[in-house]
C-alpha positions in Angstrom: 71.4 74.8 55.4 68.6 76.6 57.0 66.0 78.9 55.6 65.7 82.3 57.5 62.6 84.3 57.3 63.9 86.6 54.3 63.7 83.6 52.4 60.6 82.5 53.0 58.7 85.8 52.4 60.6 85.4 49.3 59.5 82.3 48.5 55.6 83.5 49.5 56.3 86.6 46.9 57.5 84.0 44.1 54.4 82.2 44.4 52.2 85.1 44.4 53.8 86.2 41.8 54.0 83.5 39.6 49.9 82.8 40.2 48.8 86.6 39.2 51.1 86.0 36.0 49.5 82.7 35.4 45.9 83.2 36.1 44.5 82.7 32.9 46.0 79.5 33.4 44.5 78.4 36.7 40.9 79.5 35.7 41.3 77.1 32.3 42.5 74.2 34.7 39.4 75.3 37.5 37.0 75.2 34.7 37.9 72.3 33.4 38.2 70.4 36.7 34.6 71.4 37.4 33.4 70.2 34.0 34.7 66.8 34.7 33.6 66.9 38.1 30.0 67.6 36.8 30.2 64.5 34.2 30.8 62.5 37.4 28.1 63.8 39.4 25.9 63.0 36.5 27.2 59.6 35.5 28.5 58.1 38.8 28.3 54.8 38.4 30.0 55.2 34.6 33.0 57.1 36.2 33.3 54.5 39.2 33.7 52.2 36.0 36.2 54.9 35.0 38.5 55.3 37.6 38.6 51.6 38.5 39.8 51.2 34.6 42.7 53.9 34.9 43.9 51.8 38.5 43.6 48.8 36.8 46.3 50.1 34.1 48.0 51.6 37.0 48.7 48.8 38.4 49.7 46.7 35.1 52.3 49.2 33.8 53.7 49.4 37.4 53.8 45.7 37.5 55.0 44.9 34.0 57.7 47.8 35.2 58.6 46.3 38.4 58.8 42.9 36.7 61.4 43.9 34.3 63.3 45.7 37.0 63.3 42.7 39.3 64.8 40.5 36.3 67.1 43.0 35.2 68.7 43.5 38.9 68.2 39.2 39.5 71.3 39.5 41.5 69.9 42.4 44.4 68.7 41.1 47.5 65.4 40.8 47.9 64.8 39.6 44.5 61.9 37.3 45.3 59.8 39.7 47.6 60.1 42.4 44.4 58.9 39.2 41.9 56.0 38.7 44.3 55.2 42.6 44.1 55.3 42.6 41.0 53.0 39.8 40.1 50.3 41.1 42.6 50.0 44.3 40.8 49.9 42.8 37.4 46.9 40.3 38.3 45.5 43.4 40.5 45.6 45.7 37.3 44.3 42.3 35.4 41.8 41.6 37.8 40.5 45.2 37.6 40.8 45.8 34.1 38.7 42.7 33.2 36.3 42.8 36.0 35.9 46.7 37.0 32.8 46.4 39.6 34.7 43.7 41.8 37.1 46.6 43.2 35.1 48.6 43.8 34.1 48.1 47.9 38.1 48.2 48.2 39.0 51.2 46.0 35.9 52.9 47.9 37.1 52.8 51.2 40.9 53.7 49.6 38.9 56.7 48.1 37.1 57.5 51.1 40.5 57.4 53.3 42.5 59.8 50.7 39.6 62.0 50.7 39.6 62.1 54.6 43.3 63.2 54.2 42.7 65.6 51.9 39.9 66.9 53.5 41.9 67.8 56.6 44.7 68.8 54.4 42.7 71.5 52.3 41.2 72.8 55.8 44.9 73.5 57.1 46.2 74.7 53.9 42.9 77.2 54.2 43.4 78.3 57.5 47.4 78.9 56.2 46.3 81.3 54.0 43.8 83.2 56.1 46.5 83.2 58.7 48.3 85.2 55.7 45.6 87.2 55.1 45.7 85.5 51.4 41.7 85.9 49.6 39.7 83.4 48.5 40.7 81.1 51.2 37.1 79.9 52.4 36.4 78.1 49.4 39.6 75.9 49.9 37.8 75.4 53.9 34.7 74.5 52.2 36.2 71.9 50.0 38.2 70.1 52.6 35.3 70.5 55.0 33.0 68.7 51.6 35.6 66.3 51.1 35.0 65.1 55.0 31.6 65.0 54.8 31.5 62.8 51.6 34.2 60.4 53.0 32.0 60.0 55.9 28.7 59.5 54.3 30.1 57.3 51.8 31.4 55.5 54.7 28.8 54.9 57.0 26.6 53.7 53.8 29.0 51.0 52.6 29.2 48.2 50.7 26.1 49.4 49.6 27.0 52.6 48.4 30.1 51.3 46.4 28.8 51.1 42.8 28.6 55.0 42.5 30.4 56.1 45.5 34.0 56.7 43.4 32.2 58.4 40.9 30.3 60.6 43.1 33.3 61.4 45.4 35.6 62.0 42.5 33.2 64.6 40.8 32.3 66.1 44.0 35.7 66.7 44.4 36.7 67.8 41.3 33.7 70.6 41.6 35.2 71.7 44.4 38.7 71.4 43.8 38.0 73.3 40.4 36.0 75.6 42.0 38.8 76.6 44.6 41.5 76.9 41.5 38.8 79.3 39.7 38.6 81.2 43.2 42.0 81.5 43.3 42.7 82.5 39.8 40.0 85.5 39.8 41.9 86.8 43.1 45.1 86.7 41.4 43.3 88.3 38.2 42.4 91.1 40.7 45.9 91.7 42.5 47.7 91.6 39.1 49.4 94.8 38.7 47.3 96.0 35.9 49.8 97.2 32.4 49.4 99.2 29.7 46.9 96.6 26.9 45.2 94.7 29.6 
């Protein structure tokens, strides 16, 4: 099955479409994203604790999950490499959940590698969009270029940095991120084809 050009545009005009229809939408989820993102900024070392606690459960459920599984299908091969995956992520998840601080240098540098993908991910998907001629697409560049930034600042200042760096990078992000959605949305508010009541 391949996708000729037709489709794509298509596909493009769907999208647009279905953001100018849903932009009240996006600018709830943008505002909200930047008033989480703020708490963090504000709080850093509290929403480190945070996210650390939500991995930690993560990693439980998908433990006690995979344990169940593994005893369930006792007869599939590989039985004994999924037990041992699934123990590690229960005492992980316990580990984490009753000691939050003592993951923290390694969820930091996980952090500070997704945010490096992102970062470069947000850049291209910016530089997609001014290729066509979409608006708004410089906040998205900032964002990705802020997300580099961070993870290499964050980086370079490690293990000190660790006790507030999640929190930091997560609300950072989330400002950003939010702010790009809210960009987004008021672009989409503008395009809408305007009807009779609004």
């Amino acid at each position: 099955m391949s996708i000729g050009k037709s489709d794509i545009e298509r596909m493009q005009a769907d999208v647009g479409a279905t953001l100018q229809n849903h932009w009240k939408l996006f600018l709830v989820e943008g505002i909200v994203l930047v008033l989480l993102g703020v708490a963090a900024i504000a709080l850093p070392p509290l929403a480190t604790v945070a996210v650390e606690i939500v991995i930690g459960w993560l990693l439980l459920v998908s433990g006690l999950v995979g344990l169940i599984s593994t005893f369930w299908m006792h007869r599939a091969p590989g039985f004994w490499w999924s037990l041992l995956s699934a123990v590690v992520a229960i005492a992980a998840g316990v580990l984490l959940l009753r000691w939050p601080l003592s993951g923290a240098l390694s969820l930091t540098i996980v952090l500070t590698a997704f945010l490096c993908i992102e970062g470069v991910a947000s850049i291209l998907y910016a530089l997609e969009h001014k290729r066509e001629l979409s608006g708004r697409w410089g906040m998205m560049l900032a964002s990705g270029v802020i997300d580099l930034f961070l993870a290499g600042m964050i980086f370079l200042g490690l293990p000190a940095t660790a006790a507030w760096a999640i929190g930091l990078l997560v609300g950072v992000n989330l400002v950003f991120g939010g702010s790009a959605v809210i960009s987004m949305a008021l672009h989409a508010r503008s395009a809408a084809p305007r009807t009779a009541g609004t």
